[in-house]
DSSP file (Angstrom, degrees, kcal/mol; ACC not computed):
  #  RESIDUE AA STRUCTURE BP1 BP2  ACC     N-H-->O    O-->H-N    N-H-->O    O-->H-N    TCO  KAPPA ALPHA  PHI   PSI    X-CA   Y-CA   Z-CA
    1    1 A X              0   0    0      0, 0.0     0, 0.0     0, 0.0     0, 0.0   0.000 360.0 360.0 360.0 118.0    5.9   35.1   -4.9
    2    2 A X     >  -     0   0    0      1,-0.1     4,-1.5     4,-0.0     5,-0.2   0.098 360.0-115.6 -42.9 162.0    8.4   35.0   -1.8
    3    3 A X  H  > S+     0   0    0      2,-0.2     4,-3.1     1,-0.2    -1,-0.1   0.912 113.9  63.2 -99.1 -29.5   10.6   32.5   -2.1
    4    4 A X  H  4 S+     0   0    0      1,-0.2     5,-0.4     2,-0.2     4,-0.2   0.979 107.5  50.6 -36.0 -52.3    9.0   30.5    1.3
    5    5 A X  H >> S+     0   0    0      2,-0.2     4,-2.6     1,-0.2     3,-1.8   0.985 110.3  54.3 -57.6 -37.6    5.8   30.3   -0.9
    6    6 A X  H 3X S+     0   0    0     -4,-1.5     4,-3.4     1,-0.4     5,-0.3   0.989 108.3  41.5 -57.6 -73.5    8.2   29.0   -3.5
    7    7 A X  H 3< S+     0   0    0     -4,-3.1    -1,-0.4     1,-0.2    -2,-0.2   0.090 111.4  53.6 -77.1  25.0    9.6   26.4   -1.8
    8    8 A X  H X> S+     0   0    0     -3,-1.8     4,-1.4    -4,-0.2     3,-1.4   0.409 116.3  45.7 -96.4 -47.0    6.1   25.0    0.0
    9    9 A X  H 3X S+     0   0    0     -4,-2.6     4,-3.5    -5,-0.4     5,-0.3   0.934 110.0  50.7 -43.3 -46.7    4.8   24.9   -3.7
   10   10 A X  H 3< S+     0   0    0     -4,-3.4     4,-0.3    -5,-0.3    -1,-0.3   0.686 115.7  44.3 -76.0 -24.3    7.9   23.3   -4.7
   11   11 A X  H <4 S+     0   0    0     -3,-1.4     4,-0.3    -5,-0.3    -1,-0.2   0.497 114.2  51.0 -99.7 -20.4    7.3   20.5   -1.6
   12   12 A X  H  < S+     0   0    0     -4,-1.4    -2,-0.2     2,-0.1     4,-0.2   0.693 117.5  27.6-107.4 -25.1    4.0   20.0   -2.2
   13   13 A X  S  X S+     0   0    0     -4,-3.5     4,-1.3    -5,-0.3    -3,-0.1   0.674  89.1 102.0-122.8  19.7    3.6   19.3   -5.7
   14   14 A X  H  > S+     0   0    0     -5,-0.3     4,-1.6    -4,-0.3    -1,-0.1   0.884  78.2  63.1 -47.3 -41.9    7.3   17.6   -6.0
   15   15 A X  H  > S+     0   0    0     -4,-0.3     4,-1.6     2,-0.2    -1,-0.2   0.927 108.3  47.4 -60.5 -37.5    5.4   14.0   -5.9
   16   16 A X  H >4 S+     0   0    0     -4,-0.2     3,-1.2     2,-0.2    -2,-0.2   0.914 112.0  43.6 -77.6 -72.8    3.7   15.4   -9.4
   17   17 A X  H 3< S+     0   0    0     -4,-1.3    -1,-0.2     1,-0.3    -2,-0.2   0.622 115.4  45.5 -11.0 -51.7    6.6   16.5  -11.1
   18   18 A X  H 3< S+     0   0    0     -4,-1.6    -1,-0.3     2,-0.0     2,-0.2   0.720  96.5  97.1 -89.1 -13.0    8.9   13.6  -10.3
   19   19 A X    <<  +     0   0    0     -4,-1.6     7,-0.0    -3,-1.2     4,-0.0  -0.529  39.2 168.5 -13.1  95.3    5.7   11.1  -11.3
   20   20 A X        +     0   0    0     -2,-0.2    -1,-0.1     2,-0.0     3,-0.1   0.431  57.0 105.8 -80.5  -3.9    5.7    9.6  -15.0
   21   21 A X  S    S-     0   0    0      1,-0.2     5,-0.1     2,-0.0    -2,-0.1  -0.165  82.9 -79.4 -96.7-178.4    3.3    7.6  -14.0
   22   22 A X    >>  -     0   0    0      1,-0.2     4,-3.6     4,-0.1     3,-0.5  -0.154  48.0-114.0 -23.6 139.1   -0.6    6.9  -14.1
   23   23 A X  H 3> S+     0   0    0      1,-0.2     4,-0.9     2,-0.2    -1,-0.2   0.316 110.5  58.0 -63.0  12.1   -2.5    8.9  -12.0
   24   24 A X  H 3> S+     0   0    0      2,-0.2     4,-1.8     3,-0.1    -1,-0.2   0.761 105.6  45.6 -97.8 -32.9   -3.5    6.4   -9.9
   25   25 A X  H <> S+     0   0    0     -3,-0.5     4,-4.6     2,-0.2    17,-0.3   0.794 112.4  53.6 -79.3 -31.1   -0.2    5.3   -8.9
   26   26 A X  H >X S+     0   0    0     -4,-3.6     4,-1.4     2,-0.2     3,-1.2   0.898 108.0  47.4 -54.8 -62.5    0.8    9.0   -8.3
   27   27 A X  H 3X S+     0   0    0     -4,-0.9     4,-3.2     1,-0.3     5,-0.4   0.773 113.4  54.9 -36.2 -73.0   -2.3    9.7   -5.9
   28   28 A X  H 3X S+     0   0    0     -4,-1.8     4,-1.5     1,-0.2    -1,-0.3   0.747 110.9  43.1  -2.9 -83.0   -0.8    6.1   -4.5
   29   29 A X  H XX S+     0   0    0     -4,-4.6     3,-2.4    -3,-1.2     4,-1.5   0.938 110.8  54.4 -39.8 -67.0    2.9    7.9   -4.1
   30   30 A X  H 3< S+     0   0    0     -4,-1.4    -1,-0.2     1,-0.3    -2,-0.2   0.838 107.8  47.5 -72.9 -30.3    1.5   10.9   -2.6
   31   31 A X  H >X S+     0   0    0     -4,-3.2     4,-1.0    -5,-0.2     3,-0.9   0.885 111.7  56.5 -54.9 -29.7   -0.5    8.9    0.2
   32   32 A X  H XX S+     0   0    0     -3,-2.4     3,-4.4    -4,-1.5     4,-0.9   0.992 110.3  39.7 -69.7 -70.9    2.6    7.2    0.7
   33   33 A X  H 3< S+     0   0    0     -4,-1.5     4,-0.3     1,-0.3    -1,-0.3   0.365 102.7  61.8 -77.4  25.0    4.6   10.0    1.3
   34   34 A X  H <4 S+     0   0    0     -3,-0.9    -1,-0.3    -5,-0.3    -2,-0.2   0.629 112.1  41.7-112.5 -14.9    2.7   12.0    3.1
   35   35 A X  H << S+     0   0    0     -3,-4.4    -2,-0.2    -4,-1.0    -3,-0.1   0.654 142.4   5.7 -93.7   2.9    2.6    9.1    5.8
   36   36 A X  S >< S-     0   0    0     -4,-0.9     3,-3.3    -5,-0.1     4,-0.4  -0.270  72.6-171.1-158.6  53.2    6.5    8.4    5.4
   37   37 A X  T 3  S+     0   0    0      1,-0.3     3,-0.3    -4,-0.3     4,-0.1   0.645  92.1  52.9 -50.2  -4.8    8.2   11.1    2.9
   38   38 A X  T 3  S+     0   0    0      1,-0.2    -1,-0.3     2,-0.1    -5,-0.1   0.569  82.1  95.6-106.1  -7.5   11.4    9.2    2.7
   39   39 A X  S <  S-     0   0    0     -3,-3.3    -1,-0.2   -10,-0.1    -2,-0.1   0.627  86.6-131.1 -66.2 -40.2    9.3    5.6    1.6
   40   40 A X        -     0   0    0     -4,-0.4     4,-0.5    -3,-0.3    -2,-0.1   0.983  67.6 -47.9  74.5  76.0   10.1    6.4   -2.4
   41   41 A X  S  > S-     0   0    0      3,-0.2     4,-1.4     2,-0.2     5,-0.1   0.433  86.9 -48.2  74.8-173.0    5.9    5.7   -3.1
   42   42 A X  H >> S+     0   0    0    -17,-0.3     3,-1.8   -16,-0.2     4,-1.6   0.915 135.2  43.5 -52.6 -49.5    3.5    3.1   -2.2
   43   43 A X  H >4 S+     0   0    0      1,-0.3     3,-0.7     2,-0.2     4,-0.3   0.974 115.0  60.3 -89.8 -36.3    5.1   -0.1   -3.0
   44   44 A X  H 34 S+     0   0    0     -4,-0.5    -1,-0.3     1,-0.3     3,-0.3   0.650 108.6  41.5   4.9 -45.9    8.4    1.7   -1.2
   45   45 A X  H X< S+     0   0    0     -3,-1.8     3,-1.4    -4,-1.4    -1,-0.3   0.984 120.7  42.8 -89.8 -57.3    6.6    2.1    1.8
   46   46 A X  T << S+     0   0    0     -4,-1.6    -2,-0.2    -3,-0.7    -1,-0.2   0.081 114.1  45.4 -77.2   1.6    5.0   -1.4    1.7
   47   47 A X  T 3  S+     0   0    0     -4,-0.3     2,-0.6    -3,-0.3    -1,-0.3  -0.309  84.7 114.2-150.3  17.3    7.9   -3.5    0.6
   48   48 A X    X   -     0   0    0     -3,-1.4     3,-2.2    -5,-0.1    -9,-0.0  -0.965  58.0-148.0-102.1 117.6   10.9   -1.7    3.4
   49   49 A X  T 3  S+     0   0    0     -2,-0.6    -1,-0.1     1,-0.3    -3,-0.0   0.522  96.0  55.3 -22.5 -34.1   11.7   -4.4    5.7
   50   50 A X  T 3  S+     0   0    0      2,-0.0    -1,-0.3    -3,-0.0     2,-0.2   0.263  74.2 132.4-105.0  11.0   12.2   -1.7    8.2
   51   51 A X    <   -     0   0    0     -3,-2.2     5,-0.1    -6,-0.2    42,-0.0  -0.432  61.7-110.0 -72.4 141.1    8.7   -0.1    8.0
   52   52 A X     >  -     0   0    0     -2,-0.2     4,-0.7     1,-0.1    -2,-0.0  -0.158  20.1-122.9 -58.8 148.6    7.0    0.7   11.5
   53   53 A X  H >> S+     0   0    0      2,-0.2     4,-1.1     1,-0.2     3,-0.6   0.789 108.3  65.2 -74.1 -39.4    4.1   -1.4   12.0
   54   54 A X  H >> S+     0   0    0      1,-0.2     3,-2.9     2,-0.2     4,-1.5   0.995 103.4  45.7 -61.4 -56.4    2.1    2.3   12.4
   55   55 A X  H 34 S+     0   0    0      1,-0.3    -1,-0.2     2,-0.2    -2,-0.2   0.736 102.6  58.0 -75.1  -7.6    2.7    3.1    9.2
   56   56 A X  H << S+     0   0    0     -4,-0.7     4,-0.3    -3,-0.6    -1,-0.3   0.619 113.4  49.4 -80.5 -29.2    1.7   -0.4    7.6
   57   57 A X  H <X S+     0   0    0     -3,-2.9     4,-0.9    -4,-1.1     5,-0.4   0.838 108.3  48.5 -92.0 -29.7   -1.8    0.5    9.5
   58   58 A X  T  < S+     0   0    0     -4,-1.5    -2,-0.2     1,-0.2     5,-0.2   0.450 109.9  55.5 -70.5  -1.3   -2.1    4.0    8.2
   59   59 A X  T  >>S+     0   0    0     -5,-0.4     4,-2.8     3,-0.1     5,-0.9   0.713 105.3  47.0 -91.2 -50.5   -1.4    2.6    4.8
   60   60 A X  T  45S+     0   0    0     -4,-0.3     4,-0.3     1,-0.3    -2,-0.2   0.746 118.5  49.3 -83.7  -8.0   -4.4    0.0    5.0
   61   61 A X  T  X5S+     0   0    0     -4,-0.9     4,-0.9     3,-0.1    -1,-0.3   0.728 116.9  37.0 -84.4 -29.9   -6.5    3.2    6.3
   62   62 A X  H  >5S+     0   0    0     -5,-0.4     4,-0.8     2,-0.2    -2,-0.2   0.893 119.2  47.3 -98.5 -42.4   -5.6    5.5    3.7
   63   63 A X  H ><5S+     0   0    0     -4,-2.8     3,-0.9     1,-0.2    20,-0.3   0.933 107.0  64.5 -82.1 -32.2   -5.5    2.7    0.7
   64   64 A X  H >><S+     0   0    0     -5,-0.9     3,-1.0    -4,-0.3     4,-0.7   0.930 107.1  43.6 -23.3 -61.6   -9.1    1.5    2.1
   65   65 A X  H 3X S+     0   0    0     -4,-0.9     4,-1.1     1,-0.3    -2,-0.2   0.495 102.0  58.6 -39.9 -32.6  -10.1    4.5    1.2
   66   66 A X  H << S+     0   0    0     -3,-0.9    13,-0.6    -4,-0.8    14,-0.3  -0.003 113.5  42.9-114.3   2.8   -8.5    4.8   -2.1
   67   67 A X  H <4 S+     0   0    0     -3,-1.0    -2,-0.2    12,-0.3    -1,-0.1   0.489 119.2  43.7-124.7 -19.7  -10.6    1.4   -3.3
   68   68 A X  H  < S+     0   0    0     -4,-0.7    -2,-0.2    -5,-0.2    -3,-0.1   0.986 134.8  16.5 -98.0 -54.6  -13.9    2.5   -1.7
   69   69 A X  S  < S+     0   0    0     -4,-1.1    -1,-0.1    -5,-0.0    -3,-0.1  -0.356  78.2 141.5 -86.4  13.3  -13.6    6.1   -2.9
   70   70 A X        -     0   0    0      1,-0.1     3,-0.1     2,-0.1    -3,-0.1  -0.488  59.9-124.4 -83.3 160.1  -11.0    6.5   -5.8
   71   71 A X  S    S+     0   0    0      1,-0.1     2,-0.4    -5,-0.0    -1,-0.1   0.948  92.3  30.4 -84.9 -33.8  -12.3    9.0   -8.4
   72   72 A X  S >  S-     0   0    0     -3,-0.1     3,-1.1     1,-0.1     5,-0.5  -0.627  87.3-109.1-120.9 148.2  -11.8    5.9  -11.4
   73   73 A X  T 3  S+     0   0    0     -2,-0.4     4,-0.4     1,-0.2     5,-0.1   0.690 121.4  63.5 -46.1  -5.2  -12.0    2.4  -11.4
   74   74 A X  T 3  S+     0   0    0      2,-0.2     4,-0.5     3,-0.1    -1,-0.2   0.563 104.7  59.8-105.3 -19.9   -7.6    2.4  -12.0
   75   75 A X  S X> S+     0   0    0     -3,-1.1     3,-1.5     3,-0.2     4,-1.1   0.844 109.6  36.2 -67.8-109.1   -8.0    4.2   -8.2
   76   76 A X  H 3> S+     0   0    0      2,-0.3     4,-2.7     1,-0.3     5,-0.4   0.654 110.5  54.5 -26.9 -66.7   -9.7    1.4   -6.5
   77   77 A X  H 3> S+     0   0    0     -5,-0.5     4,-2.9    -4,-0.4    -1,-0.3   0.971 117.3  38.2 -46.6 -51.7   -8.3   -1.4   -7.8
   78   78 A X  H <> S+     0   0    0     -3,-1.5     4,-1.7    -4,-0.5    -2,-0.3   0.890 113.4  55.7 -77.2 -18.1   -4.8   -0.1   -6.8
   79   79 A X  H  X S+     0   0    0     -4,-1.1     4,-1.3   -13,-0.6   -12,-0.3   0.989 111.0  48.6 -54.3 -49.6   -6.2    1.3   -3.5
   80   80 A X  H >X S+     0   0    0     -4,-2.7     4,-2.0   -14,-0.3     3,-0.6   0.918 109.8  50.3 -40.3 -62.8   -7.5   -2.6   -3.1
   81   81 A X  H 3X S+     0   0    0     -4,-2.9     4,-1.7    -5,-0.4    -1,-0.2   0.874 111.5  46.5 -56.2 -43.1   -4.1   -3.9   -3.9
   82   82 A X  H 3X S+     0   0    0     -4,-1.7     4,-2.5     2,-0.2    -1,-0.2   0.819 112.1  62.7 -34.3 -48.2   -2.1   -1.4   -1.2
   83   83 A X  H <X S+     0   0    0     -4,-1.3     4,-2.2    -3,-0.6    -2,-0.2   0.763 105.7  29.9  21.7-108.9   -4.5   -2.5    0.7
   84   84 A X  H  X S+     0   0    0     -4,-2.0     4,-0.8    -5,-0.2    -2,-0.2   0.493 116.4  60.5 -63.3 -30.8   -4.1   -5.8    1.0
   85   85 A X  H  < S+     0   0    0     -4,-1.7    -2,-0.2    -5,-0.3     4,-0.2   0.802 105.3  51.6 -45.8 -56.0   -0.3   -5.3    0.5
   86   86 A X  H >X S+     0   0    0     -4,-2.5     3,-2.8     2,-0.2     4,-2.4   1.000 111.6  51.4 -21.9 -79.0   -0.7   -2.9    4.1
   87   87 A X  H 3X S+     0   0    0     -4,-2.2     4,-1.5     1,-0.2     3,-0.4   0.939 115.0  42.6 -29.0 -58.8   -2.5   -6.3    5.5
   88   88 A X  H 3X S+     0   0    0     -4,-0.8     4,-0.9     1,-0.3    -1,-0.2   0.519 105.7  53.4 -84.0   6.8    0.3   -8.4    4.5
   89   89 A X  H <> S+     0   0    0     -3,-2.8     4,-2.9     2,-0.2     5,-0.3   0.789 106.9  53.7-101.0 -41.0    3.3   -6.6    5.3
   90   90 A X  H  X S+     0   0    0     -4,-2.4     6,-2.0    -3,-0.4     4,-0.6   0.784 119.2  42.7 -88.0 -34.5    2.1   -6.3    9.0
   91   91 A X  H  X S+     0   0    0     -4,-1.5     4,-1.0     4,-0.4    -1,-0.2   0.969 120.5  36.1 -35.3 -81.0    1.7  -10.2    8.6
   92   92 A X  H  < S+     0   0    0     -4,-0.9    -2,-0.2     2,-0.2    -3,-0.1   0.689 127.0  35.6-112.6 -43.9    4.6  -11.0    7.0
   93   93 A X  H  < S+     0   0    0     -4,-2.9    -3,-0.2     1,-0.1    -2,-0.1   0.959 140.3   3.6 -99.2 -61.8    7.1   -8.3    8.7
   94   94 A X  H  < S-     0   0    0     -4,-0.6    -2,-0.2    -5,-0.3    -3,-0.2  -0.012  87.3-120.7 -99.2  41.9    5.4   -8.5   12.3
   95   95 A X     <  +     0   0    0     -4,-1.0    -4,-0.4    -6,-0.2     2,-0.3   0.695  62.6 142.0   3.1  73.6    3.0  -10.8   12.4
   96   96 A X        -     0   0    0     -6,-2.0     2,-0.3    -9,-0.2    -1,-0.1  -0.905  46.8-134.6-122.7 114.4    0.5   -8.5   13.3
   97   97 A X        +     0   0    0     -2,-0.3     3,-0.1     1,-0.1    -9,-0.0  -0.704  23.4 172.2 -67.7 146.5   -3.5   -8.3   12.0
   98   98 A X        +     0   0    0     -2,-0.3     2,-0.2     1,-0.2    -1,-0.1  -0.192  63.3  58.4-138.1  47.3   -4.3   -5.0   11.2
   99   99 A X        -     0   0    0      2,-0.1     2,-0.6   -12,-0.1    -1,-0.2  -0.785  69.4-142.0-113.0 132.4   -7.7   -6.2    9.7
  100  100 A X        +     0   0    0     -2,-0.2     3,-0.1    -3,-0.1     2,-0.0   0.207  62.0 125.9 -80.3  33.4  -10.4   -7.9   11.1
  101  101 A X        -     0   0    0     -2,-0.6     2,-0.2     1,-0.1    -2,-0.1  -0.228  67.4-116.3 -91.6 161.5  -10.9   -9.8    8.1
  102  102 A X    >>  -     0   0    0      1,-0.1     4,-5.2    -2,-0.0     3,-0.9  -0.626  31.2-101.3-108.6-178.9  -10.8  -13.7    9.1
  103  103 A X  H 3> S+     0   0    0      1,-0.3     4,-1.7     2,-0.2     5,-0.3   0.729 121.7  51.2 -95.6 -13.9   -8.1  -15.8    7.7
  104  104 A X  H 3> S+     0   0    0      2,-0.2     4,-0.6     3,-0.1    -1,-0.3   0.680 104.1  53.0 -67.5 -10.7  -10.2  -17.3    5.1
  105  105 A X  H <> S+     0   0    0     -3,-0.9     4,-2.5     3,-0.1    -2,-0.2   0.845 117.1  45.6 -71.0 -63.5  -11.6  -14.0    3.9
  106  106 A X  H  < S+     0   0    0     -4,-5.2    -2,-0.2     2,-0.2    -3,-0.1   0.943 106.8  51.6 -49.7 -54.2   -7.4  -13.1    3.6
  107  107 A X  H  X S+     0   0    0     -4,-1.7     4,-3.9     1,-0.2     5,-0.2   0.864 112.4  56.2 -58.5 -36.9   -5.9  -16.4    1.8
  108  108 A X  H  X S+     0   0    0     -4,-0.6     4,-2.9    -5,-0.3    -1,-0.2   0.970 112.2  35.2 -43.3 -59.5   -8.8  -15.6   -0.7
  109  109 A X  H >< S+     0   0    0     -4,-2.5     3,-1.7     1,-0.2     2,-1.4   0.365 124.7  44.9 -80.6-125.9   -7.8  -12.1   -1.5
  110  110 A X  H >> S+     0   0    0      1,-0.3     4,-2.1     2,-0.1     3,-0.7  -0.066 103.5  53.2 -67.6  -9.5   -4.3  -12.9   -1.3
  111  111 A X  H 3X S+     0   0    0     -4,-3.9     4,-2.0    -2,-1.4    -1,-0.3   0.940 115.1  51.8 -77.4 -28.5   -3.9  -16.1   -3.2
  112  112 A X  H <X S+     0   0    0     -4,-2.9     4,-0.8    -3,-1.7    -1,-0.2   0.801 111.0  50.5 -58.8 -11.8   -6.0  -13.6   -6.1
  113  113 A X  H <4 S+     0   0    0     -3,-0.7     6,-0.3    -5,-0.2    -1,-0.2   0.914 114.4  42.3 -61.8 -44.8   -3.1  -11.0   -5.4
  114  114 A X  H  < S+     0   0    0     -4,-2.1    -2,-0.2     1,-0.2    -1,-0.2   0.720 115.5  46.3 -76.5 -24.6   -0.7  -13.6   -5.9
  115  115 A X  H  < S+     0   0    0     -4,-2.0     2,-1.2    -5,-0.1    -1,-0.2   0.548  90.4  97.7 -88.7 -18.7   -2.2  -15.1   -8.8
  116  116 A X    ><  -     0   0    0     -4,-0.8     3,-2.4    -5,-0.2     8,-0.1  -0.583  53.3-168.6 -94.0  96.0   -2.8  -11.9  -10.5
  117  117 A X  T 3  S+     0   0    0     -2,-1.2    -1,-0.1     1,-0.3     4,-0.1   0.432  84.1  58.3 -87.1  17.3   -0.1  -10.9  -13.2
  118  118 A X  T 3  S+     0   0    0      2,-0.1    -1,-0.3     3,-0.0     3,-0.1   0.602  82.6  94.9-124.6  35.4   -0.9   -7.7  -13.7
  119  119 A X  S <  S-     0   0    0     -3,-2.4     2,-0.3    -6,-0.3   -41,-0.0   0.040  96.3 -85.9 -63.2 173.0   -0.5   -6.5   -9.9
  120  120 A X    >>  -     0   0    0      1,-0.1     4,-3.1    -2,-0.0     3,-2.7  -0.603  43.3-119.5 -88.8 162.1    3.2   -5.0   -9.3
  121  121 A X  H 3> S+     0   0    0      1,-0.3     4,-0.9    -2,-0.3    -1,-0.1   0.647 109.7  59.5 -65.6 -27.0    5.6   -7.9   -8.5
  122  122 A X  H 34 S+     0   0    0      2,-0.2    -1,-0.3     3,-0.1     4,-0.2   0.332 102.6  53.3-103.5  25.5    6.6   -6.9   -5.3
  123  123 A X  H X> S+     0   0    0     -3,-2.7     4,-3.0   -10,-0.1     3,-0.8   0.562 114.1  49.5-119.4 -40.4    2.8   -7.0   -3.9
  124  124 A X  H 3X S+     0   0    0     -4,-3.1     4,-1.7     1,-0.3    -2,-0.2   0.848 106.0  46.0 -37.8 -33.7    2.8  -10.4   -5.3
  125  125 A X  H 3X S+     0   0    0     -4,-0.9     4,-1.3     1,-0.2    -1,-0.3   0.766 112.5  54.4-104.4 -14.1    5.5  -11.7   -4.0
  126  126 A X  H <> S+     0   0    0     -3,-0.8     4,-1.8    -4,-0.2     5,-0.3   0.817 102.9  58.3 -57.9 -38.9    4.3  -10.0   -0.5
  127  127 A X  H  X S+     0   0    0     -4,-3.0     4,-1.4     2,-0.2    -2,-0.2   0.843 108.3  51.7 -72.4 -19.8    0.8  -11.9   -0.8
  128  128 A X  H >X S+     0   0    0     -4,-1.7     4,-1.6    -5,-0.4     3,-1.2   0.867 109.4  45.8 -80.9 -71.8    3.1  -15.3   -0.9
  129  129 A X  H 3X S+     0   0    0     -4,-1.3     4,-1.0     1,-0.3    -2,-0.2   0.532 112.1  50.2 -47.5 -26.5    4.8  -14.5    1.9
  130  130 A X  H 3X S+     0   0    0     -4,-1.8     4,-1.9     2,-0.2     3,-0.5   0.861 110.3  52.8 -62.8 -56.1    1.7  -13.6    3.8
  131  131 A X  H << S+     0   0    0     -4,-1.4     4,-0.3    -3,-1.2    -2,-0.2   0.623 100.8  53.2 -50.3 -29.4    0.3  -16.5    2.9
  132  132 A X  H >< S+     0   0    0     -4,-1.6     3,-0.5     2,-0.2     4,-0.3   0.917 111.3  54.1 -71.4 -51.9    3.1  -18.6    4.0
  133  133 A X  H >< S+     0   0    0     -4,-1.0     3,-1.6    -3,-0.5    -2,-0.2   0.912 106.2  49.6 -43.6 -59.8    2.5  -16.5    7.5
  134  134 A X  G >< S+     0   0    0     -4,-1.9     3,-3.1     1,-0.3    -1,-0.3   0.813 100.0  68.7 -68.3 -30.4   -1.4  -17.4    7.7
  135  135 A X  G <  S+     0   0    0     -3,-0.5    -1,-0.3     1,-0.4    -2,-0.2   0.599 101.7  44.9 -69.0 -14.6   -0.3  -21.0    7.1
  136  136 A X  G <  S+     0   0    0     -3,-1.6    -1,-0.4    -4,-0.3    -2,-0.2   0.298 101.8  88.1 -93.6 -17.9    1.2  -20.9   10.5
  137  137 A X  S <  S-     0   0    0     -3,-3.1     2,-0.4    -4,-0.2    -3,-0.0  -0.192  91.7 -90.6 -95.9-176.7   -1.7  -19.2   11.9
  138  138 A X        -     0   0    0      1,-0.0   -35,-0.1     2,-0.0    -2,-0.1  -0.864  47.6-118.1 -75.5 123.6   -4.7  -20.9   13.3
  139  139 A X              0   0    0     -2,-0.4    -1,-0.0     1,-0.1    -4,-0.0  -0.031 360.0 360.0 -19.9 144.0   -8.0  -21.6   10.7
  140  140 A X              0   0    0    -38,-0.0    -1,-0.1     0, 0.0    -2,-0.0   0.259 360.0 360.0 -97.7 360.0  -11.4  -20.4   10.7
């Protein structure tokens, strides 16, 4: 093996290697970084004060995906929550929809985000703050 092959092998399955975690949350990480490698995983990407509003919609594409389509039931439920984490960062950091979901459809799903203690902490404490956002917004 050349040592170029080496070191594409070595870039490509470094997210697995450095990963102790579930496989749901790696898959997670590896979407992340493959829209942002520097993000340090999903809630990385979804919790940076400075992430671009593009990549906060290519999150809520790619973690859509990952709830609709995840191979196990530990897939989808964390795609959902990224998800909806995506939604609420683009809310919360620019006050941006990137869903067409109406704002009662959202406060639903997030106040369960928010309510939901065995989500990670930092997507909670984004579905309050998104929810504080929508509170400002106009009503269906």
């Amino acid at each position: 093996m050349t040592l170029i092959m080496r070191e594409h092998l070595s870039e490509a399955l470094h997210w697995a290697l450095e990963s102790t975690m579930d496989p749901a949350t790696a898959a997670a990480d590896w979407l992340a970084s493959d829209i942002n490698p520097n993000c340090g995983g999903a809630l990385g990407l979804l919790t940076d004060p400075a992430v671009r509003l593009e990549h906060l919609d290519q999150a809520k594409d790619v973690y859509k995906t990952m709830r609709v389509v995840g191979e196990t039931a530990a897939d989808r439920r964390l795609g959902a929550t990224l998800y909806l984490g995506a939604i609420a960062a683009a809310l919360v950091r620019y006050n941006a929809r990137i869903s067409r979901q109406s704002d009662a459809a959202l406060r639903r799903a997030l106040l369960r985000l928010d309510a939901d203690r065995t989500a990670p902490e930092p997507m909670r404490r984004l579905a309050g703050a998104a929810l504080s956002a929508l509170s400002g917004a106009s009503t269906d």
